[in-house]
Biopython code that builds the backbone (N, CA, C, O; Angstrom):
import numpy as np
from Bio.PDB.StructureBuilder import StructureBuilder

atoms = [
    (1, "UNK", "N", (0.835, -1.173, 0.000)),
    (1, "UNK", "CA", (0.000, 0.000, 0.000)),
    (1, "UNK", "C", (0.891, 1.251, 0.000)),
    (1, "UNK", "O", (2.026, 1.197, 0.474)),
    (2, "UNK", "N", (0.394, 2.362, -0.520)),
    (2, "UNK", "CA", (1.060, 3.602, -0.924)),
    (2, "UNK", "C", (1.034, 4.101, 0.215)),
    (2, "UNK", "O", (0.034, 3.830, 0.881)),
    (3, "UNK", "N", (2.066, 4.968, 0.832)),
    (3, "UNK", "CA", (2.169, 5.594, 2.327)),
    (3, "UNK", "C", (1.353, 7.364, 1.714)),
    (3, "UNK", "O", (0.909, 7.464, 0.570)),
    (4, "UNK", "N", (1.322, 8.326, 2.529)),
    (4, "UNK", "CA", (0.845, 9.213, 2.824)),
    (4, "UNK", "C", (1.254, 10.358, 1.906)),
    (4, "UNK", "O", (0.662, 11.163, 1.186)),
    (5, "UNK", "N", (2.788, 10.033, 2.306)),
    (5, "UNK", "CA", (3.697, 11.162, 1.774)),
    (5, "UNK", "C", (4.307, 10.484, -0.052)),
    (5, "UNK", "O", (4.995, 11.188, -0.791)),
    (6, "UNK", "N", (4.054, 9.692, -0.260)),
    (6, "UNK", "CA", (4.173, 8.875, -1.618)),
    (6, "UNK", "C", (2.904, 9.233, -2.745)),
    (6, "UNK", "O", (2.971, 9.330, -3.970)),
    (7, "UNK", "N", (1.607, 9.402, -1.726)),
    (7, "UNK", "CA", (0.307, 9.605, -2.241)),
    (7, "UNK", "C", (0.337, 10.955, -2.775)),
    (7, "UNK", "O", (0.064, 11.357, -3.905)),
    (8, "UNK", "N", (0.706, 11.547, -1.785)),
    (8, "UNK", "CA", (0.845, 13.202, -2.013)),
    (8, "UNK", "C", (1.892, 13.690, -2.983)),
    (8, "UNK", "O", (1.798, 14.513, -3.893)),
    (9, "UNK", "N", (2.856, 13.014, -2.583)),
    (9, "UNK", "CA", (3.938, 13.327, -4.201)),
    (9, "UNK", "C", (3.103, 13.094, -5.419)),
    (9, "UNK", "O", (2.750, 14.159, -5.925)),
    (10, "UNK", "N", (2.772, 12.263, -5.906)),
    (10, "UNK", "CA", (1.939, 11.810, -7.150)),
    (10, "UNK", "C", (0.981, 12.451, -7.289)),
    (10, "UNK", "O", (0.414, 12.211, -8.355)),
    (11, "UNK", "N", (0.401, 13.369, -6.529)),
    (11, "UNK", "CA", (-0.679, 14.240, -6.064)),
    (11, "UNK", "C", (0.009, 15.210, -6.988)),
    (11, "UNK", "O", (-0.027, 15.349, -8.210)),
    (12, "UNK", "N", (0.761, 15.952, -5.851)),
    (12, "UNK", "CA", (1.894, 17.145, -6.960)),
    (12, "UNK", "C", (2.293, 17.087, -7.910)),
    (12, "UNK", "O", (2.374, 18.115, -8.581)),
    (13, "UNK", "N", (2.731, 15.852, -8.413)),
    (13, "UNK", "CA", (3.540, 15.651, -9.984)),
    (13, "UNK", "C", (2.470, 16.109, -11.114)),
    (13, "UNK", "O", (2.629, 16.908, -12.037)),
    (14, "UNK", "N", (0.841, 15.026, -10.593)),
    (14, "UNK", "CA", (-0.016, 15.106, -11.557)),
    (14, "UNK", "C", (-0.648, 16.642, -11.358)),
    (14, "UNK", "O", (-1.493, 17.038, -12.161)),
    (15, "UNK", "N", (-0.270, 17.358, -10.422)),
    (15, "UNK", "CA", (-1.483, 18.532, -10.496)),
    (15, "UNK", "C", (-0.138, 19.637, -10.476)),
    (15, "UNK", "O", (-0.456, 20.640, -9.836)),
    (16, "UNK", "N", (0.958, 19.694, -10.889)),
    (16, "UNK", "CA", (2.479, 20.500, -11.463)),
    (16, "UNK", "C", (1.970, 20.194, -12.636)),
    (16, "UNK", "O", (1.242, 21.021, -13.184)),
    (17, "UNK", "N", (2.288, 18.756, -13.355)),
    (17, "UNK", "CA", (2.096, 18.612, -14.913)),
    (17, "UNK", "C", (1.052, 19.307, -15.767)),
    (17, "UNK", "O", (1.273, 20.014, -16.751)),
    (18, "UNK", "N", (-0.521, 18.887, -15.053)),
    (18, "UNK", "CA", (-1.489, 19.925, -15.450)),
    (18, "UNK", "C", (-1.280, 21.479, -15.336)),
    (18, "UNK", "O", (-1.571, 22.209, -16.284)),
    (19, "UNK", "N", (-0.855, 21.890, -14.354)),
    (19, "UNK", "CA", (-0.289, 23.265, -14.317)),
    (19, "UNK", "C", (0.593, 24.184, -15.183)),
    (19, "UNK", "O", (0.645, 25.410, -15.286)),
    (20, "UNK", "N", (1.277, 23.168, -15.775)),
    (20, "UNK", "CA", (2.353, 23.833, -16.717)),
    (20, "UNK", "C", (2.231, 23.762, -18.104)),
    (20, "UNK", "O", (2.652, 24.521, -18.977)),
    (21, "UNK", "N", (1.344, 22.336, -18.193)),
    (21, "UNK", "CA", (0.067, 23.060, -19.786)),
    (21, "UNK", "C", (-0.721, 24.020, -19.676)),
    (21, "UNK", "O", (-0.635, 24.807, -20.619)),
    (22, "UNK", "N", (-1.732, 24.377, -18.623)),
    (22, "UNK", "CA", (-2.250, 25.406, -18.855)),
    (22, "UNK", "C", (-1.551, 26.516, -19.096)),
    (22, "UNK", "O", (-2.055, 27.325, -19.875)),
    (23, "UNK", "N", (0.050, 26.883, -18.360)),
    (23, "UNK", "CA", (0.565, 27.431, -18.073)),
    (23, "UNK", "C", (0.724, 27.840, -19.616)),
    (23, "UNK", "O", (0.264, 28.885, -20.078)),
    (24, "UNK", "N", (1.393, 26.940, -20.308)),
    (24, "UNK", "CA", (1.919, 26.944, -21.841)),
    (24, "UNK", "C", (0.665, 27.394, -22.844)),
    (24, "UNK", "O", (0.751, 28.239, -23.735)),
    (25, "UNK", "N", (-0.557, 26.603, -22.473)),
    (25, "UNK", "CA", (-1.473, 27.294, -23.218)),
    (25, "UNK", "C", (-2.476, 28.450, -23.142)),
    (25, "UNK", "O", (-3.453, 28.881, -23.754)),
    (26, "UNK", "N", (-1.683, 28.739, -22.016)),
    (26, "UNK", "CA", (-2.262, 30.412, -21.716)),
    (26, "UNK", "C", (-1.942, 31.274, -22.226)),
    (26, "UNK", "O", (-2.583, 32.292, -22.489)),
    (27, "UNK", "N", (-0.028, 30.796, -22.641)),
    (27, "UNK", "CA", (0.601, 31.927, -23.480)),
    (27, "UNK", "C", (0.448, 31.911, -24.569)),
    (27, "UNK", "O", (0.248, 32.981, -25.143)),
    (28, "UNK", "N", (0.472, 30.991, -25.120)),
    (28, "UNK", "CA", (0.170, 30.513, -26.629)),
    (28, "UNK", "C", (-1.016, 31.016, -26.623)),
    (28, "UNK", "O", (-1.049, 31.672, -27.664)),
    (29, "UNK", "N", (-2.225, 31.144, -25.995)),
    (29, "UNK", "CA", (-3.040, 32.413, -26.441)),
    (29, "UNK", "C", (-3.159, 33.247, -26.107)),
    (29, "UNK", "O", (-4.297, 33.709, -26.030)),
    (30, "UNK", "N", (-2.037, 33.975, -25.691)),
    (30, "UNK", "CA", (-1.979, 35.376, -25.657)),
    (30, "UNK", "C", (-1.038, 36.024, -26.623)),
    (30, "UNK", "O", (-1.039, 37.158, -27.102)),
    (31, "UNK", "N", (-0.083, 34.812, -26.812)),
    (31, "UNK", "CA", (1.000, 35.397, -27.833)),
    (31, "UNK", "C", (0.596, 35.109, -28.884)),
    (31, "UNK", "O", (0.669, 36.038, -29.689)),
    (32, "UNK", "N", (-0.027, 33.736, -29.452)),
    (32, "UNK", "CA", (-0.438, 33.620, -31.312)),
    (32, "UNK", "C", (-1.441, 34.350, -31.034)),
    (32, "UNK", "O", (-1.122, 35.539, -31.006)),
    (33, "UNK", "N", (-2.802, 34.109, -30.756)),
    (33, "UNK", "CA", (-4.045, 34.386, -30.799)),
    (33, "UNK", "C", (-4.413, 35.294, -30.593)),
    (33, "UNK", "O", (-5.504, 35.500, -31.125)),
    (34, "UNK", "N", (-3.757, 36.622, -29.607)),
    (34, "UNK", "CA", (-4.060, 37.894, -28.922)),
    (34, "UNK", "C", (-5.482, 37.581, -28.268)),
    (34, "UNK", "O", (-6.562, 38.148, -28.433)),
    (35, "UNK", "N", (-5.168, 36.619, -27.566)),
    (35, "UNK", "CA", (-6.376, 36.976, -26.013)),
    (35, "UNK", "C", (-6.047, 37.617, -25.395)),
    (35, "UNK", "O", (-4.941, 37.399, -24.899)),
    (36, "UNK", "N", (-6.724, 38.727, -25.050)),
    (36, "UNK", "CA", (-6.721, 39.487, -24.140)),
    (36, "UNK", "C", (-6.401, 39.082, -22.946)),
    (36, "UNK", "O", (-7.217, 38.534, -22.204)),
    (37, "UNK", "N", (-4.557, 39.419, -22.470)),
    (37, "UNK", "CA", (-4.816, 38.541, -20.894)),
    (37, "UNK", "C", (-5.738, 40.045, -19.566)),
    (37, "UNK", "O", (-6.044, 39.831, -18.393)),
    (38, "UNK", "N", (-5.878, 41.013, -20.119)),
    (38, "UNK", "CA", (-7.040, 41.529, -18.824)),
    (38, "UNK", "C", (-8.404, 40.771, -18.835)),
    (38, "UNK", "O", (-9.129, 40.298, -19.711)),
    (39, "UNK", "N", (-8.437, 40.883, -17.232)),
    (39, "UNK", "CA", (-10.125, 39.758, -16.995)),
    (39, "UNK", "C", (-10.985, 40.889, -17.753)),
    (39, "UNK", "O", (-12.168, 40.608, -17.949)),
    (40, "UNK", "N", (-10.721, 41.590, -18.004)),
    (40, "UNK", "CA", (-12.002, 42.721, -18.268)),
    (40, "UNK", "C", (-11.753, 42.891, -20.328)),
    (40, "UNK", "O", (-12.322, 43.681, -21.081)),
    (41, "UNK", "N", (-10.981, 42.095, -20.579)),
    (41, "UNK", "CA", (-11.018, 42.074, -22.225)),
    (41, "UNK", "C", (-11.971, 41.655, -22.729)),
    (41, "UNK", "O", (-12.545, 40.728, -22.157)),
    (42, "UNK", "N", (-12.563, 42.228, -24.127)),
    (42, "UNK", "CA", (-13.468, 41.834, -25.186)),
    (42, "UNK", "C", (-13.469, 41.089, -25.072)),
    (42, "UNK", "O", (-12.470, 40.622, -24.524)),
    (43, "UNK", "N", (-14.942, 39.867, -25.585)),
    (43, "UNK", "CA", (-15.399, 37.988, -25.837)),
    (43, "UNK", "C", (-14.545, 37.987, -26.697)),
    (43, "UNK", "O", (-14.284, 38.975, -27.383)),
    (44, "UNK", "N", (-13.957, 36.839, -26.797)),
    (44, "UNK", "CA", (-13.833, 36.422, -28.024)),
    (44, "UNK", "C", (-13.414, 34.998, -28.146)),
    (44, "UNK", "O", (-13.021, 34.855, -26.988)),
    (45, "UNK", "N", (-13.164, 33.574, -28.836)),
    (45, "UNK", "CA", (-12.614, 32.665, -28.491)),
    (45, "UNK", "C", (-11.702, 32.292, -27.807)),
    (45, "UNK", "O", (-12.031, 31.656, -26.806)),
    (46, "UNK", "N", (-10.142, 32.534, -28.059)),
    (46, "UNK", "CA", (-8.887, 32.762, -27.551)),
    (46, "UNK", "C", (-9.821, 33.589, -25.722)),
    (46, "UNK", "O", (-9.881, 33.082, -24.601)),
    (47, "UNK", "N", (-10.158, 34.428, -26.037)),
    (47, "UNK", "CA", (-10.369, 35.087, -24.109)),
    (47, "UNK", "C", (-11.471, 34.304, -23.439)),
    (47, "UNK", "O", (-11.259, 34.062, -22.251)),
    (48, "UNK", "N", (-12.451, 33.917, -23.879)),
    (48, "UNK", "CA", (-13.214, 32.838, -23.188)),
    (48, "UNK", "C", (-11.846, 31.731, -23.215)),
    (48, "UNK", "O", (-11.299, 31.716, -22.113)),
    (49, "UNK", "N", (-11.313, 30.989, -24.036)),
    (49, "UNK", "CA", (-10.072, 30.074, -23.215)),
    (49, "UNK", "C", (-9.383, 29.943, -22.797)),
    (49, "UNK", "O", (-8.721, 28.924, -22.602)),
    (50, "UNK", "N", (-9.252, 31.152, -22.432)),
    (50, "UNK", "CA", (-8.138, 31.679, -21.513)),
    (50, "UNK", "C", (-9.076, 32.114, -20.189)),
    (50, "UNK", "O", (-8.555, 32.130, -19.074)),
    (51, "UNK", "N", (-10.246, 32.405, -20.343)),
    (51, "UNK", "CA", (-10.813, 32.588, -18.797)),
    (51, "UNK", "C", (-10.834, 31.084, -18.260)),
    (51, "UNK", "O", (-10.552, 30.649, -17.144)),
    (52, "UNK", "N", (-11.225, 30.482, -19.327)),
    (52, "UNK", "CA", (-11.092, 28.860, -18.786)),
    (52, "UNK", "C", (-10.037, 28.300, -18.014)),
    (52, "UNK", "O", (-9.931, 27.806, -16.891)),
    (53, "UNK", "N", (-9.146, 28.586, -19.168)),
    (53, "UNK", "CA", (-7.925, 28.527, -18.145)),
    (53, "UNK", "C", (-7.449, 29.036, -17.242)),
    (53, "UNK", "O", (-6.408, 28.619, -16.733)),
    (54, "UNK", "N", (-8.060, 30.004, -16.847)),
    (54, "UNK", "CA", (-7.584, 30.615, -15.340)),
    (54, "UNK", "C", (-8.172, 29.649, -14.431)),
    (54, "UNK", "O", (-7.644, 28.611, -14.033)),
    (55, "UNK", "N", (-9.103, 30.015, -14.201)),
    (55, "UNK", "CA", (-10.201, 28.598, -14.052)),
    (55, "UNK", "C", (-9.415, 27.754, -12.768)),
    (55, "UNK", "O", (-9.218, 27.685, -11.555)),
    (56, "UNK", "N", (-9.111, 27.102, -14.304)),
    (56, "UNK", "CA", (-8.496, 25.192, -13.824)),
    (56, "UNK", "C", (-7.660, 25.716, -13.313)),
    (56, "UNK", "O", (-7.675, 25.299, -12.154)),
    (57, "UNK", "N", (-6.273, 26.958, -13.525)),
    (57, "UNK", "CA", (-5.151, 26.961, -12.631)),
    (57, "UNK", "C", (-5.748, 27.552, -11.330)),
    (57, "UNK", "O", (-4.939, 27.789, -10.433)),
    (58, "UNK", "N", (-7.027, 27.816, -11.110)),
    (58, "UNK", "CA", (-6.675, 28.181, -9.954)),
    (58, "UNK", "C", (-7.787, 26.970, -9.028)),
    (58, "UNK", "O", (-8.034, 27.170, -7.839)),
    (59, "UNK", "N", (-8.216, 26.070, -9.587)),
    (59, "UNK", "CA", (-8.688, 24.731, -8.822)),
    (59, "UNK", "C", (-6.978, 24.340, -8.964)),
    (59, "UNK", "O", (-6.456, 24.855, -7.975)),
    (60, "UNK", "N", (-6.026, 23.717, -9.705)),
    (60, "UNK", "CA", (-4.844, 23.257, -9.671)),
    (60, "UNK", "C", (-4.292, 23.903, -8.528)),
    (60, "UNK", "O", (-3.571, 23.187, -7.833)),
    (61, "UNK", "N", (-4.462, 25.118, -8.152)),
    (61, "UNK", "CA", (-3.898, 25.568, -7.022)),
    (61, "UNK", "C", (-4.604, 25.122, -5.605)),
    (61, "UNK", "O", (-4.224, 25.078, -4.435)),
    (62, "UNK", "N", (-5.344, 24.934, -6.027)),
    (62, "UNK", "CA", (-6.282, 24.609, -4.450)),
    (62, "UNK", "C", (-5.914, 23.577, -4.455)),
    (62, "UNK", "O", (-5.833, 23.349, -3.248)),
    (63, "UNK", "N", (-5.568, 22.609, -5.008)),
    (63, "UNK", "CA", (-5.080, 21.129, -4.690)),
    (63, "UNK", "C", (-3.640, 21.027, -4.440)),
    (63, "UNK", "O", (-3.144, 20.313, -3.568)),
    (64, "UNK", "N", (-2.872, 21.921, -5.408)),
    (64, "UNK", "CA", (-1.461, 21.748, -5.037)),
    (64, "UNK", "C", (-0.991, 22.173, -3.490)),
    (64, "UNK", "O", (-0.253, 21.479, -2.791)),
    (65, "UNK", "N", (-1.689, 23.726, -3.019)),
    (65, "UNK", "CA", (-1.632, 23.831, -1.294)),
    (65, "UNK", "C", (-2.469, 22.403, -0.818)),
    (65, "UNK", "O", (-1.869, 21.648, -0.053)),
    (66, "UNK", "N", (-3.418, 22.150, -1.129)),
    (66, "UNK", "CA", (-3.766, 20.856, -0.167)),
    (66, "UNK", "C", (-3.038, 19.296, -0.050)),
    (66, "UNK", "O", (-3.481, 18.326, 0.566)),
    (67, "UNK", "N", (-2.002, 19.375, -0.705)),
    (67, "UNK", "CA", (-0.902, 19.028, -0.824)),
    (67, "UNK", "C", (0.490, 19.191, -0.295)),
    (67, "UNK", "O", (1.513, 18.508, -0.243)),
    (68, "UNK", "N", (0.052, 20.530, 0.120)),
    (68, "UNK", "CA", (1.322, 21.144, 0.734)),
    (68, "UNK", "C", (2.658, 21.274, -0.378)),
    (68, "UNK", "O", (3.803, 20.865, -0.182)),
    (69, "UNK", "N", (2.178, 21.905, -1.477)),
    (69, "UNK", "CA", (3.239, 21.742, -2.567)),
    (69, "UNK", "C", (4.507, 22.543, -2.074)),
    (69, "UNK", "O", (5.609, 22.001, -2.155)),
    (70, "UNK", "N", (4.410, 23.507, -1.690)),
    (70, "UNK", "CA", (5.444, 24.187, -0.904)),
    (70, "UNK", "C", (6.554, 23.183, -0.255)),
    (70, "UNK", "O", (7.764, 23.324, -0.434)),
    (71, "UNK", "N", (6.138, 22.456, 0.292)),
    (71, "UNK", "CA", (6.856, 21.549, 1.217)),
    (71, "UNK", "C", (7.359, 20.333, 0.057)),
    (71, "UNK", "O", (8.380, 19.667, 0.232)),
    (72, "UNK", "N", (6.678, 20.215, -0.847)),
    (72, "UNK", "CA", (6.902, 19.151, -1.598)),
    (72, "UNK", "C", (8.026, 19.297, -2.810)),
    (72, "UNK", "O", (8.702, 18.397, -3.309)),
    (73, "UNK", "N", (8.016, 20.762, -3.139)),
    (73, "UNK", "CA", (8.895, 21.503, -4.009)),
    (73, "UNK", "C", (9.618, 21.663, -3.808)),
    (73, "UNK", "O", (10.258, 21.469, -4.841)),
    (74, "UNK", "N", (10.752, 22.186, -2.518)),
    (74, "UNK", "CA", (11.490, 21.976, -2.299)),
    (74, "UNK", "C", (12.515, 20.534, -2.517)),
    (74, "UNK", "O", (13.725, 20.589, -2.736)),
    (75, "UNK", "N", (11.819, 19.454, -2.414)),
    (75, "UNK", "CA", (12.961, 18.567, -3.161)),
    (75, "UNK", "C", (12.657, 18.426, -4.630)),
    (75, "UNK", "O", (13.575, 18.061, -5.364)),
    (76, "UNK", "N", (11.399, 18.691, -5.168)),
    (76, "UNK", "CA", (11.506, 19.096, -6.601)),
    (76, "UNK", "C", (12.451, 19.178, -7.548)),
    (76, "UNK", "O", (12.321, 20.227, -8.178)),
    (77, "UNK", "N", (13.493, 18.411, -7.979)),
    (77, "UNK", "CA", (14.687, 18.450, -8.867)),
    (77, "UNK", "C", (14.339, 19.289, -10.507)),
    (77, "UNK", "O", (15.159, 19.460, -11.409)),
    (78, "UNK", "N", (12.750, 19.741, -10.497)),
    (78, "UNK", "CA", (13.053, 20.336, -12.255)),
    (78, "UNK", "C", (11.807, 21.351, -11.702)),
    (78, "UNK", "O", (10.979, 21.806, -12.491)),
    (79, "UNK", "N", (11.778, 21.637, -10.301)),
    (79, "UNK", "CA", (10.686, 22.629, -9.948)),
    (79, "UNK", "C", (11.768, 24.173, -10.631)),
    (79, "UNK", "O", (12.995, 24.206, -10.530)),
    (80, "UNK", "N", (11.012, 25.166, -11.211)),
    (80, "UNK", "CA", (11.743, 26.537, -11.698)),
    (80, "UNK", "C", (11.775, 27.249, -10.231)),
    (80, "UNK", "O", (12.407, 28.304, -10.169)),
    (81, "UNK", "N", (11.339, 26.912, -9.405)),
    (81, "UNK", "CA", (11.296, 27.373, -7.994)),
    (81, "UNK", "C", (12.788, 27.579, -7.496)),
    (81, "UNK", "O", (13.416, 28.630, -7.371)),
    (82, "UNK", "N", (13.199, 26.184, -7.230)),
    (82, "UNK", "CA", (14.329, 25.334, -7.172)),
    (82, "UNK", "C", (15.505, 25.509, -8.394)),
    (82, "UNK", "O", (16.569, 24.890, -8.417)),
    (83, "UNK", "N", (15.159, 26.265, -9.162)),
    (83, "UNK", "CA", (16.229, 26.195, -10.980)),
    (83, "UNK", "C", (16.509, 27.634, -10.485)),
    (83, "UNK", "O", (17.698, 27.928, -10.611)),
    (84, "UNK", "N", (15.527, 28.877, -9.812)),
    (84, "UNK", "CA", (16.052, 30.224, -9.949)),
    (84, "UNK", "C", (16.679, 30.371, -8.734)),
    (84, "UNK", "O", (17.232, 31.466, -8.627)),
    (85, "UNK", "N", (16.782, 29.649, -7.789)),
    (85, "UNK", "CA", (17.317, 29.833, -6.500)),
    (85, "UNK", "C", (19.179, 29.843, -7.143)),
    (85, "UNK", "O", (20.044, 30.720, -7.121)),
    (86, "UNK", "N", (19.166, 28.598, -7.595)),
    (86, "UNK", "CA", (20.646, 28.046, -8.010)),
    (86, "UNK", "C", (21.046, 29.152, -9.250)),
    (86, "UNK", "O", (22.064, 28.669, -9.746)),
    (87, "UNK", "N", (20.821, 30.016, -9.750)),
    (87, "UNK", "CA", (21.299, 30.838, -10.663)),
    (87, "UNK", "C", (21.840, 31.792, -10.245)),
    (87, "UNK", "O", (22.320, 32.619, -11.020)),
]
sb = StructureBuilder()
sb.init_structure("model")
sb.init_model(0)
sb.init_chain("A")
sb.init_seg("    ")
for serial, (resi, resn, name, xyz) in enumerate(atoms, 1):
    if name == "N":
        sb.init_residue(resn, " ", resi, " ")
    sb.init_atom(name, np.array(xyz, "f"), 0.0, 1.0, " ", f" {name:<3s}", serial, name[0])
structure = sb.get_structure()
């Protein structure tokens, strides 16, 4: 059986991984597509999917603190957290 702190890593990995697509496809529509990144921009496709995507990153965030990602990131070996410290 999976221990506590094993559960919760896999917790973080899968809800980091989701995080950093949205992350990628947030920019990608702001940079190809010109969505508007203000919440207060014109409808348009690209900005409705990008409100979407705020969205999910910020349920992804409510799970990653319930996780205690903070604590978990730190040993993070490819966290950018952890990459800008060492620069």
């Amino acid at each position: 059986m999976v221990d506590d702190t094993a559960r919760d890593r896999a917790i973080y990995h899968a809800l980091k991984a989701a995080d950093e697509v949205a992350a990628a496809l947030q920019t990608h529509l702001i940079e190809e597509h010109g969505a508007g990144p203000e919440r207060a921009a014109p409808r348009s496709p690209s900005t409705n999917s990008l409100k979407l995507l705020r969205q999910a990153r910020e349920r992804l965030g409510t799970g990653l603190r319930a996780v205690q990602a903070d604590h978990i990131a730190e040993s993070d070996e490819i966290s950018l957290r952890n990459q800008q410290r060492t620069s």
